[in-house]
C-alpha positions as CSV (number, residue, x, y, z in Angstrom):
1,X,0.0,0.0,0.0
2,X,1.1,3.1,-0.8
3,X,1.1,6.6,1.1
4,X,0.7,10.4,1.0
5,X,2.6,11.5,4.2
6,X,1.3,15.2,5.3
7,X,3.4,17.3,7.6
8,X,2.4,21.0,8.9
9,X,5.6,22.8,9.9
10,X,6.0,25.6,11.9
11,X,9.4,26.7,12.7
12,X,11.1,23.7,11.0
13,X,9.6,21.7,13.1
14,X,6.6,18.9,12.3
15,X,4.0,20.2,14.3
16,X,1.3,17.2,12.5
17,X,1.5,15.1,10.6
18,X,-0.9,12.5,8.6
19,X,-0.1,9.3,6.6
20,X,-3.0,8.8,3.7
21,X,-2.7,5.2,2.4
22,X,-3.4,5.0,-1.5
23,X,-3.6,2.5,-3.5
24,X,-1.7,4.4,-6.4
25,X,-0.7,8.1,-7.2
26,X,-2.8,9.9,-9.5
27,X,-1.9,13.9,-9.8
28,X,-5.7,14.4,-11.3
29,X,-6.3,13.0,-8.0
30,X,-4.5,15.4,-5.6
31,X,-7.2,17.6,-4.6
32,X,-9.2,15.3,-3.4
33,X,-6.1,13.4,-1.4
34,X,-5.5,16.9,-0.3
35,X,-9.2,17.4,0.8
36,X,-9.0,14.1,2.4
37,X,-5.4,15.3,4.5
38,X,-6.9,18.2,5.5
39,X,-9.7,17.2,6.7
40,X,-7.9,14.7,9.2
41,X,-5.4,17.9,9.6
42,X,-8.2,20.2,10.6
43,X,-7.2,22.5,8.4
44,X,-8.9,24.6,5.5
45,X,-7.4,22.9,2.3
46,X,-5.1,25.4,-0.1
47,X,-5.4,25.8,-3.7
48,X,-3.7,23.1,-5.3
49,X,-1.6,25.0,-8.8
50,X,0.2,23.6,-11.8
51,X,3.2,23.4,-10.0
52,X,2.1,21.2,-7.2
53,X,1.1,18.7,-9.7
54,X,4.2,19.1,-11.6
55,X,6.4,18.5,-8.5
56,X,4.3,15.5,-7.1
57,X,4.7,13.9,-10.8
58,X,8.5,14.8,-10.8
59,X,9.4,14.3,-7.4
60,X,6.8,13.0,-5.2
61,X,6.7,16.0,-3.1
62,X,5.0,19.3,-3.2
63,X,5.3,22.0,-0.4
64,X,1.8,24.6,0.3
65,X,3.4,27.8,1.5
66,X,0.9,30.4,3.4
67,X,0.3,32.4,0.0
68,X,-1.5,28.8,-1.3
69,X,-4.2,29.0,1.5
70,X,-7.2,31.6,1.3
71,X,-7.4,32.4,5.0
72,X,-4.7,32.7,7.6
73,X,-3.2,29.7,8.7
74,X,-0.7,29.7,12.1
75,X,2.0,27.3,10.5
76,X,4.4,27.8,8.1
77,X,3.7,25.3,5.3
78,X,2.2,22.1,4.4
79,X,4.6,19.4,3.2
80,X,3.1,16.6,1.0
81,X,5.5,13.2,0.5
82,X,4.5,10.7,-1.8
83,X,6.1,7.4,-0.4
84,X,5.9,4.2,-2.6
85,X,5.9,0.8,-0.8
86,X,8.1,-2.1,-3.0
């Protein structure tokens, strides 16, 4: 099974974190994964762009800075890690 691992950060430091387990990694997907995260988070979900598509695709990791949420959040970013079990 694989997993999307969420992490809020706040001063470097993981201040949550969240493991999704998926069965496979679809970026047409990652809003609703992200909906999902935040959810459990309790968090308002941010507004997933072209580039945090891209970077999941490419790298399996996309980072949600305070300018990607509507409203103010009190942590510095959300950290999404795609990890894929052999």
């Amino acid at each position: 099974m694989n997993k999307l691992w969420a992490k809020i950060i706040k001063n470097d430091k993981i201040k949550k974190d969240y493991v999704l387990p998926i069965s496979s990694f679809n970026s047409k997907n990652l809003y609703d994964y992200l909906k999902q995260i935040c959810y459990e988070l309790k968090i308002e979900t941010p507004i997933v762009l072209t580039k945090h598509t891209s970077q999941m695709e490419e790298y399996g990791m996309t980072k949600f800075s305070k300018d990607d949420f509507v409203d103010y959040i009190d942590f510095d970013s959300l950290i999404l890690n795609y990890l894929e079990q052999p």
